[in-house]
DRENDO-1510 file (C-alpha; in Angstrom, 1 decimal, always signed):
<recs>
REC; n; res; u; v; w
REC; 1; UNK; +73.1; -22.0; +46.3 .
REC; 2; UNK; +77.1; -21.8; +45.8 .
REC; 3; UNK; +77.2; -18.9; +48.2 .
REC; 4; UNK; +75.5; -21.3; +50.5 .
REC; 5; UNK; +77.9; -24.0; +49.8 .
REC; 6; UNK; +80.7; -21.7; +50.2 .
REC; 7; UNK; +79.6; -20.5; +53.5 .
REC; 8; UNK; +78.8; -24.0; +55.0 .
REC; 9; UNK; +82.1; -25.2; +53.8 .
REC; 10; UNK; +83.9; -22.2; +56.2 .
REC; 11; UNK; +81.8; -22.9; +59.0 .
REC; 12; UNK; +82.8; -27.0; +58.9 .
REC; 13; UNK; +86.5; -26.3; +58.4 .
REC; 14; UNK; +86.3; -23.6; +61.2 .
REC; 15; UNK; +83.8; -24.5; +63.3 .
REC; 16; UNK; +83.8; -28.1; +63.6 .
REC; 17; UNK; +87.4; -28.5; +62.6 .
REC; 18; UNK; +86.9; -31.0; +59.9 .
REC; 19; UNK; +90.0; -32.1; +57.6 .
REC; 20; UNK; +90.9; -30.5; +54.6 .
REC; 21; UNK; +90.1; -34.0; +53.1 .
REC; 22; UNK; +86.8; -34.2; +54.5 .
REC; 23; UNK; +86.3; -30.5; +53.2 .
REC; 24; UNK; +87.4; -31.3; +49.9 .
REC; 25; UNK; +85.0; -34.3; +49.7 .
REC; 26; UNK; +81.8; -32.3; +51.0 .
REC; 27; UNK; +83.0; -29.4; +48.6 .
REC; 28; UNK; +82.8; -31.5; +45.7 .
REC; 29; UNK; +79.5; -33.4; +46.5 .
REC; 30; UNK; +77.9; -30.3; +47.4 .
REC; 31; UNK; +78.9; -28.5; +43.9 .
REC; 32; UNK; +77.5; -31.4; +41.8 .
REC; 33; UNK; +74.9; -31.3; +44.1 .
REC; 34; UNK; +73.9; -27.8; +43.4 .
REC; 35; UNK; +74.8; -27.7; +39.4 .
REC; 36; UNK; +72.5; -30.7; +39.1 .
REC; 37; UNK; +69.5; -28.4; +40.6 .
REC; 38; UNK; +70.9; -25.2; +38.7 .
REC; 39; UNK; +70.2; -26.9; +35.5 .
REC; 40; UNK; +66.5; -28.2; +37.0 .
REC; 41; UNK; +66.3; -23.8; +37.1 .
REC; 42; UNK; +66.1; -24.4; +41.3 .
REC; 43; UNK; +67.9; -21.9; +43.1 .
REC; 44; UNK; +67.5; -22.3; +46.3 .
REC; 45; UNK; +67.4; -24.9; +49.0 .
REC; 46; UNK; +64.4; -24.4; +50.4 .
REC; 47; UNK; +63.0; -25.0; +46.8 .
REC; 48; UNK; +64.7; -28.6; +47.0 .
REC; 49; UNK; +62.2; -31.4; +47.5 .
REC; 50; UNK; +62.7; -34.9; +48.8 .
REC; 51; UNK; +61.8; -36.5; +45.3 .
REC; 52; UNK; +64.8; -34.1; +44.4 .
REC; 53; UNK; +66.7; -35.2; +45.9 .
REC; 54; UNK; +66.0; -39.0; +45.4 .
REC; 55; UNK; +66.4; -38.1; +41.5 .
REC; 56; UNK; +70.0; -36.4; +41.9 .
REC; 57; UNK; +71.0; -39.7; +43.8 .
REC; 58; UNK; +69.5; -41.3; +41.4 .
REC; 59; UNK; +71.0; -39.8; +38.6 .
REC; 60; UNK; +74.6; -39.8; +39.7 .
REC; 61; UNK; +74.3; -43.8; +40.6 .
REC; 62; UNK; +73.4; -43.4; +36.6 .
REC; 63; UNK; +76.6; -41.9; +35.8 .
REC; 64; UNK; +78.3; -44.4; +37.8 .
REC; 65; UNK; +78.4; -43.6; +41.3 .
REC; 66; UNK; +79.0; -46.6; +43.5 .
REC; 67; UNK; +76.6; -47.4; +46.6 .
REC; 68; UNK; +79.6; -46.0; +48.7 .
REC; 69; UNK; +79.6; -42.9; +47.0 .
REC; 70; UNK; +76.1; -42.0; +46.9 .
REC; 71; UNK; +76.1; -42.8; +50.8 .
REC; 72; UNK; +79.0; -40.5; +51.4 .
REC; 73; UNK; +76.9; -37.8; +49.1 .
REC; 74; UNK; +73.9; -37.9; +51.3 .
REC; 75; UNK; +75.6; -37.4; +54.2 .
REC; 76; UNK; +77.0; -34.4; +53.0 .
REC; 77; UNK; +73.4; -33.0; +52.2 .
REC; 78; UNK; +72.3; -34.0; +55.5 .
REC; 79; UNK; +74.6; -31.6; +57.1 .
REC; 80; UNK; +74.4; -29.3; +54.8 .
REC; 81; UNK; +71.0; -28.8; +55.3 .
REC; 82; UNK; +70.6; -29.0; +59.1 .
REC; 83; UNK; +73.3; -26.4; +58.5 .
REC; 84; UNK; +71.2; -24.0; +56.5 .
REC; 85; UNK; +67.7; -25.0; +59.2 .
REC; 86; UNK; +70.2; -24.1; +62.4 .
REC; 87; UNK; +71.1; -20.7; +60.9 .
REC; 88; UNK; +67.7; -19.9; +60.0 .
REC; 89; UNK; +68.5; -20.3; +56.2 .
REC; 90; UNK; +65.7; -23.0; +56.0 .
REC; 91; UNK; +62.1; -23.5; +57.2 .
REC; 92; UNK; +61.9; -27.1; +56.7 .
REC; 93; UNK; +64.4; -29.4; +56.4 .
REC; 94; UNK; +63.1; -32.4; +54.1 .
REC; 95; UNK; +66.3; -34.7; +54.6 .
REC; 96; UNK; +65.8; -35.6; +58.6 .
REC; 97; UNK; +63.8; -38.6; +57.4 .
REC; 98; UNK; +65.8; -40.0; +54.3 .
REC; 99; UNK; +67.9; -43.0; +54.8 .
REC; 100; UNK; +71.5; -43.7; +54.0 .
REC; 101; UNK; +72.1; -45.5; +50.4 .
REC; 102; UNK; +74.1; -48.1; +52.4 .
REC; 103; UNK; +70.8; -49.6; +53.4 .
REC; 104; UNK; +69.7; -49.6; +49.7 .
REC; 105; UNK; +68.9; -52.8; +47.9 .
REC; 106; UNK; +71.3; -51.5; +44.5 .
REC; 107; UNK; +71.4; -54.7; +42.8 .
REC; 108; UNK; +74.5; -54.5; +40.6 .
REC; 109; UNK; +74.1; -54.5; +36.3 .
REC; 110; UNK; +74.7; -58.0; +35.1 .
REC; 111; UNK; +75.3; -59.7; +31.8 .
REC; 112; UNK; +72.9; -62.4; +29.8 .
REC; 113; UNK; +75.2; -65.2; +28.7 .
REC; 114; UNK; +74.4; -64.2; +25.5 .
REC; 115; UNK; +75.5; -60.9; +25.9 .
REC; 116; UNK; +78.8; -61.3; +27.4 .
REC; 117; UNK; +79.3; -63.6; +24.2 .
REC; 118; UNK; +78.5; -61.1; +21.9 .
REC; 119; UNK; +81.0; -59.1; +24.3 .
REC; 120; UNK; +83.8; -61.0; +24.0 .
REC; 121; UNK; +84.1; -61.5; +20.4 .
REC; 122; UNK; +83.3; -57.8; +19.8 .
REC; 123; UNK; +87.1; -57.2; +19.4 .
REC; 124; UNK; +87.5; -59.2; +15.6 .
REC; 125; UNK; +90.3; -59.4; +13.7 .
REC; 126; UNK; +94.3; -60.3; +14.3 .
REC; 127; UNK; +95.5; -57.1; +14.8 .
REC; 128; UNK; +97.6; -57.0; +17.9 .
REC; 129; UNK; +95.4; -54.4; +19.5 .
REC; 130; UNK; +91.8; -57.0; +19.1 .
REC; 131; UNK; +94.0; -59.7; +20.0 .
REC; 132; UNK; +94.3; -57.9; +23.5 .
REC; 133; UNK; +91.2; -56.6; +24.1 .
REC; 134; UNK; +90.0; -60.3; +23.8 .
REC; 135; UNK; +92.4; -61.3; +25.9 .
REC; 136; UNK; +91.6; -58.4; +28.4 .
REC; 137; UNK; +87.7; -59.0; +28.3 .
REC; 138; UNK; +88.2; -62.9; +28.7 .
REC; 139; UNK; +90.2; -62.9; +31.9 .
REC; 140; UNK; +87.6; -60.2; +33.1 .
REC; 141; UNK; +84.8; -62.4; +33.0 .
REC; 142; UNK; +86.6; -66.0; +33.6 .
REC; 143; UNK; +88.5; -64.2; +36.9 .
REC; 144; UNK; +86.0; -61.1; +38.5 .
REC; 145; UNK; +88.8; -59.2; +38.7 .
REC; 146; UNK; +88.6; -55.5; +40.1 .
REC; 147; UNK; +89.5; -53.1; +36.9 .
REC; 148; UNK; +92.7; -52.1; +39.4 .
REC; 149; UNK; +93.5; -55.6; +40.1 .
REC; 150; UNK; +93.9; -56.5; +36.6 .
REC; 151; UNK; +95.7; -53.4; +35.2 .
REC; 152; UNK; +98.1; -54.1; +38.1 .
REC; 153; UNK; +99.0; -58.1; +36.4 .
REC; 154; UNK; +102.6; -58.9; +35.8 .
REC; 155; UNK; +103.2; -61.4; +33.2 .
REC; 156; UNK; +104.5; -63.5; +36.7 .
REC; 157; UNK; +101.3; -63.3; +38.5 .
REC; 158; UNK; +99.9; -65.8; +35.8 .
REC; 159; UNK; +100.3; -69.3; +36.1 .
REC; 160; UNK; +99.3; -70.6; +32.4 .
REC; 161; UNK; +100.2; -74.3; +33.1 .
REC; 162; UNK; +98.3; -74.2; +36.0 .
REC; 163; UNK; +95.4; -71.8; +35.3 .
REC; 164; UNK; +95.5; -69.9; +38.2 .
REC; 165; UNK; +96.2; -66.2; +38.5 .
REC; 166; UNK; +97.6; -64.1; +41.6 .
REC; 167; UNK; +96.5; -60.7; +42.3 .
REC; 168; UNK; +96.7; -57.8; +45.0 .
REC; 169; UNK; +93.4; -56.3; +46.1 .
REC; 170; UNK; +92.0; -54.4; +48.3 .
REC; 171; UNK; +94.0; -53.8; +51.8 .
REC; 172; UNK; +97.2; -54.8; +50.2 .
REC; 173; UNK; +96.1; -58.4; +50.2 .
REC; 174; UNK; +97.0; -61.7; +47.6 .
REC; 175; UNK; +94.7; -63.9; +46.5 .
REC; 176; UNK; +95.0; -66.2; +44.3 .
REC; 177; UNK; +92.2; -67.1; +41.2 .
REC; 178; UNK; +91.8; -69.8; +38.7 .
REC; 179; UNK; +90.8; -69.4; +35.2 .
REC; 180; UNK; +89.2; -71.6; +32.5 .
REC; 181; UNK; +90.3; -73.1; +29.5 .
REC; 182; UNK; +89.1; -70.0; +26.7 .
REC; 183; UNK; +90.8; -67.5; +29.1 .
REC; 184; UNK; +94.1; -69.8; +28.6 .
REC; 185; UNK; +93.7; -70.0; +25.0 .
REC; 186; UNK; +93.2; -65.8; +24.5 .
REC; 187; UNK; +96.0; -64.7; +27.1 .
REC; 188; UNK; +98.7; -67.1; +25.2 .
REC; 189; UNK; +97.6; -65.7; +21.9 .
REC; 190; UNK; +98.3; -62.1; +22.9 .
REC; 191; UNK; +101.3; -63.3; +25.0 .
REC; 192; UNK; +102.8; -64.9; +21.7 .
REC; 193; UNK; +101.3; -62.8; +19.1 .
REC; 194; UNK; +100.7; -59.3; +20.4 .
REC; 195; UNK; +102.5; -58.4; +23.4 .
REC; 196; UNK; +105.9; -58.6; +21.9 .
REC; 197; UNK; +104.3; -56.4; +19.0 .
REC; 198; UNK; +102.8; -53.8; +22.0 .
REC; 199; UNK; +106.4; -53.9; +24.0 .
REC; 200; UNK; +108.5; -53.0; +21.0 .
REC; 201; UNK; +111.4; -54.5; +22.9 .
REC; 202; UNK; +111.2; -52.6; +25.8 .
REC; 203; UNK; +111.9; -54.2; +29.4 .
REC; 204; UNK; +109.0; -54.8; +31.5 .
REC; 205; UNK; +106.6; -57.2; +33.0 .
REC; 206; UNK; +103.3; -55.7; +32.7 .
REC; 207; UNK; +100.7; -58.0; +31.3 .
REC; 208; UNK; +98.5; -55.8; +29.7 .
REC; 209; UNK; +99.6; -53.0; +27.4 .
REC; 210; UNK; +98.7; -50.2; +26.1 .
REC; 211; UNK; +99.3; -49.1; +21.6 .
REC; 212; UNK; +102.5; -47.4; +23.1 .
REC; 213; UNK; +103.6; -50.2; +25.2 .
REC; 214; UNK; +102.7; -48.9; +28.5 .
REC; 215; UNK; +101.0; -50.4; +31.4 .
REC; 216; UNK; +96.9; -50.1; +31.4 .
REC; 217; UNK; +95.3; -47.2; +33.5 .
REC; 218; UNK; +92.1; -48.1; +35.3 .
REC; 219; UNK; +90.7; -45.4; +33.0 .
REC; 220; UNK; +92.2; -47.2; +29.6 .
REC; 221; UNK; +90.1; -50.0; +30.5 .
REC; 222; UNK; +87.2; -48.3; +31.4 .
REC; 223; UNK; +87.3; -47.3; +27.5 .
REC; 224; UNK; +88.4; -50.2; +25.9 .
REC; 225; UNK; +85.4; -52.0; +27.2 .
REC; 226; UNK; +83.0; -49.6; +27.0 .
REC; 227; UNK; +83.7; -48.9; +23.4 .
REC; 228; UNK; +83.3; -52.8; +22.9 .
REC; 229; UNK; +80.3; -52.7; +24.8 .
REC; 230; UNK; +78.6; -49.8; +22.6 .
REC; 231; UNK; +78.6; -52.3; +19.6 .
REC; 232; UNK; +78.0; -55.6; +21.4 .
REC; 233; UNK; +75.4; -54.6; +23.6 .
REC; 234; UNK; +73.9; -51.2; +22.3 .
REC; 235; UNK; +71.7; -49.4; +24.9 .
REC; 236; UNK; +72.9; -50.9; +27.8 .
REC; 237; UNK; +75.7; -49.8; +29.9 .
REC; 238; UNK; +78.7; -51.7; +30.4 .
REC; 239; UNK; +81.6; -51.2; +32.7 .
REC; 240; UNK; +84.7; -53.5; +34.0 .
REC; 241; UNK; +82.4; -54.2; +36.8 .
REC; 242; UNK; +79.8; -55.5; +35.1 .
REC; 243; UNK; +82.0; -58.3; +34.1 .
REC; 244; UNK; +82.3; -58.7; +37.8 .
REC; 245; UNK; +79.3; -58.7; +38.5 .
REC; 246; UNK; +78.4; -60.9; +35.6 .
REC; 247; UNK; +81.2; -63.6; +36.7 .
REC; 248; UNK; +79.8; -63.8; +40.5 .
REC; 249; UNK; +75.8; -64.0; +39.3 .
REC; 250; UNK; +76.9; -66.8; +36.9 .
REC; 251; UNK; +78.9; -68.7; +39.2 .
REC; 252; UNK; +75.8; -68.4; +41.5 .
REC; 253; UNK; +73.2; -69.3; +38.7 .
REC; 254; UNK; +75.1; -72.7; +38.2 .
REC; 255; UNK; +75.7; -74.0; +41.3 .
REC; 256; UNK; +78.6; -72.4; +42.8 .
REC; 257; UNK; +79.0; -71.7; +47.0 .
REC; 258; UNK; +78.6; -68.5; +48.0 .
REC; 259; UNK; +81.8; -68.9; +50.0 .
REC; 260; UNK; +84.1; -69.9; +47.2 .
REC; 261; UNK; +82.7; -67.0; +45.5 .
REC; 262; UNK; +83.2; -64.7; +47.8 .
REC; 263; UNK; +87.0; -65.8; +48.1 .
REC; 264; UNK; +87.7; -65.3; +44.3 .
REC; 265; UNK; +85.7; -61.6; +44.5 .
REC; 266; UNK; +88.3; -61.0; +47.6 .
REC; 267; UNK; +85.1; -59.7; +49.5 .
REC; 268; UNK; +86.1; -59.3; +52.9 .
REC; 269; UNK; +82.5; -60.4; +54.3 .
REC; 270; UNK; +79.9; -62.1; +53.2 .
REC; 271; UNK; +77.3; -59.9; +53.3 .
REC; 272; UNK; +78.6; -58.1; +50.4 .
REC; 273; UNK; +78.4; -61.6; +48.3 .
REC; 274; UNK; +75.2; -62.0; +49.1 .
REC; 275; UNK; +73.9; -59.2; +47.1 .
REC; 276; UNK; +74.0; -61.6; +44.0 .
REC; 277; UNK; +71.5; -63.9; +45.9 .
REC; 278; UNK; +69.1; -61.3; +44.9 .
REC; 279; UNK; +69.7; -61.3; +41.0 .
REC; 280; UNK; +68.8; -64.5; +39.9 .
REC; 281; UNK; +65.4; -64.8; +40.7 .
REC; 282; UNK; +64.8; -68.1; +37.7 .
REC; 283; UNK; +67.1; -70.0; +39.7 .
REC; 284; UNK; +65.4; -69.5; +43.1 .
REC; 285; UNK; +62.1; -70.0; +41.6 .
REC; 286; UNK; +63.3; -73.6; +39.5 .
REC; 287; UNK; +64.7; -74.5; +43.4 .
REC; 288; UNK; +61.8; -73.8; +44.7 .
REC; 289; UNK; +59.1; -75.7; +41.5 .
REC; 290; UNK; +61.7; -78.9; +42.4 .
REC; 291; UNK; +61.9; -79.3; +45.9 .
REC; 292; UNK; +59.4; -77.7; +47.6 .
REC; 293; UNK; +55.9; -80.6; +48.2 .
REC; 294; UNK; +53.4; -77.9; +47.4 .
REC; 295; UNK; +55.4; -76.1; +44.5 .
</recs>
């Protein structure tokens, strides 16, 4: 199936004249694509099924693939395959029918209360280094903050007295985010106890920082909290985003407009709020039992 890869990828940069970008991308969909059915002992495409195909998708939104990305991996298939049917490479081509993962229903992990409490007081102890990740995982949740958004904090983008935070997201733009009392109370414990400990005297303004007194990566964060997450909530997989996720289905659960939460996510419509209007189905079902005259 590489050859085949190999070969499609020629005929797309030559052919059709696609970027170097967009062969890059289809390159590197198309090889996890065909290691994933190497290890399944299938060889060749025209041994690839439908359900096959649902199961690779499947297994890479698993590994962390966003909606986005599994979309974008499709596609590539897609071609790839009307590729191999229009050369005469394949009798049947069983991806005509399948639909985009855009138009998926992929509700997004979330949280129990009780879980994100076991989550943030996973980090015990005084060292510096616990009083941080507290601090970190607090502002996650209280905030929603994009994993990006909150390695990118300066010490100035935090308005303690005022409990408001400002941040740059997606598209370059500010917006600016309040935060509640506990999240006050564990950012000026590690801005008074460990940060001056982490920055060993060295200028900067970076909020968070890292055992050598370096700004957070996205990927720093990504460990921190899943290493946290392992021991708080064992057996389920937690990422920065399921804070995120977590902060905007809570919000929703107790009361909160979906407008307002939309501005704190920074979601640039609606629609893509309203994905957490699916999650809680409790609350949707007590609203219903109250108001409805034959509930």
């Amino acid at each position: 199936m590489n050859v085949l890869v190999d070969q499609f990828l020629d005929y797309v940069t030559s052919e059709r004249g696609l970027s170097p970008n967009t062969r890059l991308a289809y390159g590197s969909d198309l090889t996890r694509f065909a290691a994933f059915f190497q290890r399944r002992s299938v060889g060749s495409p025209g041994a690839v099924t439908r359900q096959g195909i649902v199961d690779f998708l499947v297994s890479e939104k698993d590994g962390g693939a966003s909606v986005g990305t599994l979309a974008r991996r499709l596609v590539a298939i897609k071609v790839f395959f009307a590729y191999l049917q229009r050369e005469g490479l394949l009798a049947r081509n069983v991806t005509e029918a399948m639909d985009s993962p855009k138009l998926w229903r992929v509700l997004p992990g979330v949280l129990s209360q009780r879980e994100v409490e076991r989550l943030l007081d996973a980090p015990a102890g005084e060292h510096p280094l616990a009083v941080r990740d507290r601090a970190i995982i607090e502002l996650m949740y209280a905030s929603g903050l994009r994993v990006s958004e909150l390695a990118g904090l300066s010490i100035d983008d935090v308005r303690m007295d005022d409990g408001y935070l400002r941040c740059v997201g997606k598209g370059n733009k500010t917006r600016v985010i309040p935060f509640g009392g506990k999240a006050r109370q564990r950012l000026q414990q590690y801005l008074a106890d460990a940060r001056p400990v982490l920055a060993r005297e060295r200028p900067g303004r970076d909020l968070f920082l890292t055992r050598r007194g370096r700004r957070f990566s996205r990927k720093g964060l990504w460990k921190m909290v899943r290493a946290h997450a392992r021991q708080a909530c064992p057996g389920k997989r937690v990422t920065p985003h399921t804070l995120r996720h977590s902060f905007a289905s809570h919000l929703l659960a107790n009361g909160a407009p979906l407008r307002v939460i939309q501005e704190m996510l920074g979601h640039a419509d609606v629609a893509t709020t309203q994905i957490y209007t699916h999650v809680d189905d409790g609350r949707l079902r007590s609203v219903h039992a109250r108001y409805h005259p034959r509930a």
